[in-house]
C-alpha positions as CSV (number, residue, x, y, z in Angstrom):
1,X,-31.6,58.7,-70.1
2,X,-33.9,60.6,-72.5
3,X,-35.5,57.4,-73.9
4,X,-36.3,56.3,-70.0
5,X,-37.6,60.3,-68.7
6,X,-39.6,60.2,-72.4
7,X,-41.0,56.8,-71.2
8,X,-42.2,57.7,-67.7
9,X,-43.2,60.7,-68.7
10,X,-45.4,58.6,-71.0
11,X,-46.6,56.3,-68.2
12,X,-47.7,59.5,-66.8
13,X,-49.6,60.5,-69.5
14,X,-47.8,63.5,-70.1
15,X,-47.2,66.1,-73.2
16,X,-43.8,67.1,-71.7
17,X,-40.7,65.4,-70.0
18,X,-40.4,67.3,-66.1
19,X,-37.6,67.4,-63.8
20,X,-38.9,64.2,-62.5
21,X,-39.3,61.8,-65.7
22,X,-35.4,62.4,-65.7
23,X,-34.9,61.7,-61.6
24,X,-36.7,58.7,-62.2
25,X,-34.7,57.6,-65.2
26,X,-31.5,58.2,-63.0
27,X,-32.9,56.2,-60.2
28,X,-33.4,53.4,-62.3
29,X,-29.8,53.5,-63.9
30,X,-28.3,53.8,-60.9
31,X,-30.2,50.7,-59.6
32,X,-28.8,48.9,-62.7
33,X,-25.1,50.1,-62.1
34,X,-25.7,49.0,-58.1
35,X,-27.8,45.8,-58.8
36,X,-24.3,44.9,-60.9
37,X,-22.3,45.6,-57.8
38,X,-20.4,48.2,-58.8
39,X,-19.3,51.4,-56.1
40,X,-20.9,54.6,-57.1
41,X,-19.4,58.1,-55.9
42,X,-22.6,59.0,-54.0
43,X,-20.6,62.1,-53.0
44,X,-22.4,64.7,-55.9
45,X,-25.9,63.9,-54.8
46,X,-28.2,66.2,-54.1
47,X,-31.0,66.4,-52.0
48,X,-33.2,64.9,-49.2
49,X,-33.5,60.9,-50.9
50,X,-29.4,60.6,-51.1
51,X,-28.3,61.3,-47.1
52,X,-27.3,57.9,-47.1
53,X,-24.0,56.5,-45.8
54,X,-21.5,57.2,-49.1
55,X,-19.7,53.9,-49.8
56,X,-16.2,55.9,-51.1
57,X,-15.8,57.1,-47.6
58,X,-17.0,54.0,-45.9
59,X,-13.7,53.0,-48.2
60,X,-12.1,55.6,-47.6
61,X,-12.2,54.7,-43.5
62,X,-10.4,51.4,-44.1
63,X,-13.7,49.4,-43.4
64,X,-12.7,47.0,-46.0
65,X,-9.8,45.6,-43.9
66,X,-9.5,41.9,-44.1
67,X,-10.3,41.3,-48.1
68,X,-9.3,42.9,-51.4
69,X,-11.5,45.5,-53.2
70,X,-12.3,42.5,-56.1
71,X,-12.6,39.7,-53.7
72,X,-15.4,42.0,-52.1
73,X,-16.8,43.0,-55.5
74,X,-17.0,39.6,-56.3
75,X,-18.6,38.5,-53.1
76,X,-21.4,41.1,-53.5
77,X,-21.6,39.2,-57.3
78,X,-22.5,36.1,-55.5
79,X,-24.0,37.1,-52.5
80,X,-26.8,38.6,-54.8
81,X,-27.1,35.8,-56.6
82,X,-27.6,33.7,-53.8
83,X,-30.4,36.5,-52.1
84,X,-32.0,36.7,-55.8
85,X,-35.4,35.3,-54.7
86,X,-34.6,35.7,-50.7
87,X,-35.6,38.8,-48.2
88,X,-33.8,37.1,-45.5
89,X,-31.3,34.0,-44.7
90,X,-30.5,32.2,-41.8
91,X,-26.4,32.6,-40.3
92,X,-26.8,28.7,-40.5
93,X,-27.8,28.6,-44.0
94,X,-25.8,31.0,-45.5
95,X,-22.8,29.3,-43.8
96,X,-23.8,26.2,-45.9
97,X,-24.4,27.9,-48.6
98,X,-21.3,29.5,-48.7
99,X,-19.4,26.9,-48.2
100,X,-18.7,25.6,-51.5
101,X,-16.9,29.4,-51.8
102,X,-14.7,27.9,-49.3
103,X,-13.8,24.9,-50.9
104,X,-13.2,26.1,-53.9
105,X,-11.1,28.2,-51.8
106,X,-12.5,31.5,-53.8
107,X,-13.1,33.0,-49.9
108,X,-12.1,32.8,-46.9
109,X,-14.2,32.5,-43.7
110,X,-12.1,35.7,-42.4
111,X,-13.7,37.1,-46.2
112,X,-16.7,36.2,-46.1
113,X,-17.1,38.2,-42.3
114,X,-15.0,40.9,-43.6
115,X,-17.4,41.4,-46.6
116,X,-20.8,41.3,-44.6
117,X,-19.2,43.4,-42.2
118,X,-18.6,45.5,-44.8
119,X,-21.6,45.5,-46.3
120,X,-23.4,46.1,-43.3
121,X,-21.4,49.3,-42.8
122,X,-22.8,50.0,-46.1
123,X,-26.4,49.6,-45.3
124,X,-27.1,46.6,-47.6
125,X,-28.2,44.2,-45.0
126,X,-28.6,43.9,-41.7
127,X,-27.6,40.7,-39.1
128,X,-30.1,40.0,-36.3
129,X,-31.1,37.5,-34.4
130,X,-28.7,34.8,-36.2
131,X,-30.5,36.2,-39.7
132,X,-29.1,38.6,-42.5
133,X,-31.4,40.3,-43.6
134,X,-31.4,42.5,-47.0
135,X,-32.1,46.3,-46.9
């Protein structure tokens, strides 16, 4: 954390690390830790930027019903693999796409709704118009 606040503050041209070299340097650990799919307790944030929807109460709520905790975390695993270079995907597309998941019988097609459903509660993407698109 002190190497990445030192750095911006750096980019910044700056004699001395502020308050924001070190909110940037969290904001770009927590995009590591989230780009990796883990949860993170959003519930200690502070602030204006974090009044976002807090995925360990969206747990909490039983919104996960329909597929385990590491099936999901493992569907977010592949689901980010498979939007790595994408904004948006057709329903059709990702259905064929996906379904190699369900041959190798790794998911579900009850899963693989409960998990977008799921994320969509989260505020990752968004399905419209027969087209998820990422958030």
């Amino acid at each position: 954390m002190i190497r990445l606040s030192t750095a911006h503050a750096k980019m910044r041209i700056s004699k001395s690390v502020d308050v924001v070299d070190a909110s940037v340097a969290i904001d770009i650990m927590r995009f590591v830790v989230e780009a990796e799919g883990l949860i993170v307790d959003k519930t200690n944030r502070t602030g204006p930027e974090y009044h976002q929807k807090d995925e360990v109460t969206a747990l909490s709520r039983g919104s996960l019903a329909g597929i385990s905790m590491s099936k999901f975390l493992t569907f977010q695993k592949k689901f980010q693999k498979l939007m790595q270079h994408r904004e948006a995907i057709q329903l059709q597309d990702f259905h064929e796409e996906t379904s190699a998941w369900k041959a190798d019988n790794e998911f579900t097609t009850e899963e693989i709704g409960a998990a977008l459903n799921h994320m969509q509660a989260l505020d990752k993407l968004m399905i419209h118009n027969d087209t998820i698109h990422l958030i």
